[in-house]
Structures are given as C-alpha cells and as structure tokens.
Phi, psi and omega in degrees: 000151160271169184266128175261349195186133165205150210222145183236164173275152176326300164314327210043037178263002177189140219231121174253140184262132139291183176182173209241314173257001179246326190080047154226171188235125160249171193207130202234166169260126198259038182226312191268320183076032143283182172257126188266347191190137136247148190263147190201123204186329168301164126247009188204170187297131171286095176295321190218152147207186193214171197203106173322115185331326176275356171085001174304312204253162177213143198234168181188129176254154178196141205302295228309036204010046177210145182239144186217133141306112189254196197242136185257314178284355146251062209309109181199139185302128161261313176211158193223123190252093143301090148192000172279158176253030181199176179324126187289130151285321204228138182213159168171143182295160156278165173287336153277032172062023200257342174241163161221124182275147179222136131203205212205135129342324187244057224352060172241161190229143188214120181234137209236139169256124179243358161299298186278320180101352185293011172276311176328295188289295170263342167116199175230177202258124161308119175227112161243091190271331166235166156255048157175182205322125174270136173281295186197142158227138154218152192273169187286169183278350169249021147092018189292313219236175176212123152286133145215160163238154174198215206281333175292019188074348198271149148233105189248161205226116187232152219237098181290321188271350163252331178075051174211165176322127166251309192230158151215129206224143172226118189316304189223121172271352188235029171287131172272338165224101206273067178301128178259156197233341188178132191229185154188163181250144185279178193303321205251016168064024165274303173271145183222138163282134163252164168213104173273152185306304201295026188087325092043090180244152199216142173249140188230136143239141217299303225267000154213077190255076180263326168255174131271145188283321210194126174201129180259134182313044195275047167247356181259347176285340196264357176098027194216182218180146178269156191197149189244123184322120182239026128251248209309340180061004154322159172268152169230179167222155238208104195275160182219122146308109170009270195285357170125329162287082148010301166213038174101119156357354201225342182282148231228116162272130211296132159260342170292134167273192196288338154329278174280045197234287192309325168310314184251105180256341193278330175305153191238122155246167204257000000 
C-alpha cells in the first residue's frame, strides 16, 4: 500500500499513516519503529487523519464517503461521520477536540460537533463553499477560523463563530485548471499556504490577497522561471536553460503573459 497521509503526536513519539490499498491506518513508535495498531475499517483508500491533541482520538477520511473517529487506546471505531455522497478528502480536529472539519468531492465542508453528538440530531454544519472537488480543510490554532481548498482554484475562509463567509479568493483566475492541492493557516492568522498542481507553492497574506508574499521557485526542477507580467503584472512562467540561455541567442523574452500576450495579437514574440 501507499502512503496517502501521515500525522504525529505532540509529543513525537508516534506517528500515524494512512494508506490506500490496505483502507487502513497505521501507527508506529518512532524511537522503536515498530508498528504499534492498525486501524482497519475503510472500505475504501483513507486519504488523510489527525490525531486529537490529547492523542486519545483518532480522525480518518476515506473514499468509502465516510470519515470515523477512532478509540486510539482501544483501537476501536467510536463514530462514523455519514453524510457526504462522494470521496472524504480531508479530515481534522478543532483544537479543543469538540469538532471535526471533513471535506469531499462533493464539494462540501462539514463540521461535526462530535462532543455534544448534535450533528445526530440536526446533522453537522454545512458549508458550500466551492464549486468543485475539496481537497483539504484546516482549522486555524484557535479553532475560530476553517481554511479549505480544491480543484476550483477557490480559497475560502469561514468564520466558525458568525457562521459566514470571512474570505473567499480564487489563486488564479486565468489558470484553466488552478487545482489547489493542499492548503494551511499560520499560527497568528495572518497568512494561508496554498500547494499547486502547477509545482508551485504560494504564501497570502489574508488581509491582501492581490500578491502573494512568498512563493519558492519549485519550477526551476521543470526548467522554468518566474517572470512578472509588465502589463497585468501576474506572474508567468517562462523556460530556461542550462546554461543560462533561456531559448538560444535569438530568442526575444516574452514580457506579457499569455493572457495579455493574446489581448495585443499585433505585438510579435519569438
């Protein structure tokens, strides 16, 4: 099996893997490196889990469209979160264990009160927030806030104690496919991380997100370079060469990207 996700305790003494072909979850001692429990339960590949702060719990998302909580010291399923109709991607505690954020394919975000048990009764609370597949949700460190992302390019931010919207952003509007792959919030709720298809990882800062503060170049393992647009000022990326030359001695470097490259057909680029 592969590994699809894998998560540790505060302490760092034990570290739990999903995996994909067994539908299980394991858990190692990472000073012996044995295996100490497997969770077995799934019917399907477990994409992601978390582990409660107190290390009691256990959270596990999975195509089988159900995400479960488990008894970490008895290893044993406590709940079964039933209500998405498409693959769990994503799972996570708040930080005072009173909730678990999910999300799905089927581009819903669910937040389970798994303390009080009131999702049994009213269900858990719905958030639709994008139009297409969800990726990942995480709550913020004081459990205030839900970040999630997905295939739609959106990054949205919801506000668990007003129960609205606070941001919603889309990373590239002019990407045909601005897949967000993974997102997280910093400590002090200034900054959200994105992790893109396109290689690319990009750090906001939430209270301007027209630039990004910081984005590390992983486009130079593909042979490209970033370059800034000196009409629309967007970033583009551009290929380069070994030896420094960029396409050859003859080549003319594009200053538009192709947006505004396509807006001007009478300007000529090489």
């Amino acid at each position: 099996s592969l590994p699809t996700d894998c998560t540790m305790t505060s302490d760092g003494r034990t570290v739990a893997v999903s995996l994909d072909r067994s539908h299980s979850v394991v858990q190692w001692d990472t000073t012996s490196g044995q295996q100490i429990a497997e969770f077995e339960g799934h019917s399907n590949s477990v994409m992601e889990c978390d582990i409660m702060p107190d290390k009691n719990l256990l959270c596990t998302a999975s195509l089988d469209h159900t995400a479960m909580v488990w008894d970490v010291r008895m290893r044993r399923i406590l709940l079964k979160l039933r209500k998405h109709i498409n693959g769990v991607s994503s799972c996570q505690f708040s930080p005072n264990g009173r909730f678990v954020c999910t999300g799905s394919w089927d581009r819903m975000v669910y937040l389970w009160d798994i303390m009080s048990g009131a999702y049994r009764q009213f269900g858990p609370v719905e958030l639709k927030l994008h139009d297409s597949c969800v990726n990942c949700c995480r709550y913020s460190s004081d459990g205030a806030y839900v970040v999630s992302s997905g295939f739609d390019g959106l990054l949205v931010m919801w506000d668990c104690h007003q129960r609205c919207q606070h941001y919603r952003f889309k990373v590239d509007q002019f990407d045909i496919q601005p897949w967000i792959l993974g997102c997280d919030i910093s400590a002090d709720q200034c900054h959200i991380a994105t992790a893109l298809k396109d290689g690319t990882v990009k750090v906001w800062n939430i209270k301007d997100f027209d630039e990004p503060l910081f984005v590390p170049d992983l486009r130079k393992k593909m042979g490209l370079i970033m370059q800034e647009c000196a009409e629309c000022e967007r970033k583009f990326s551009v290929p380069q060469l070994s030896t420094g030359s960029r396409m050859g001695p003859n080549f003319e470097f594009p200053e538009l990207c192709v947006m505004c490259r396509m807006e001007k057909p009478s300007r000529s680029y090489s």
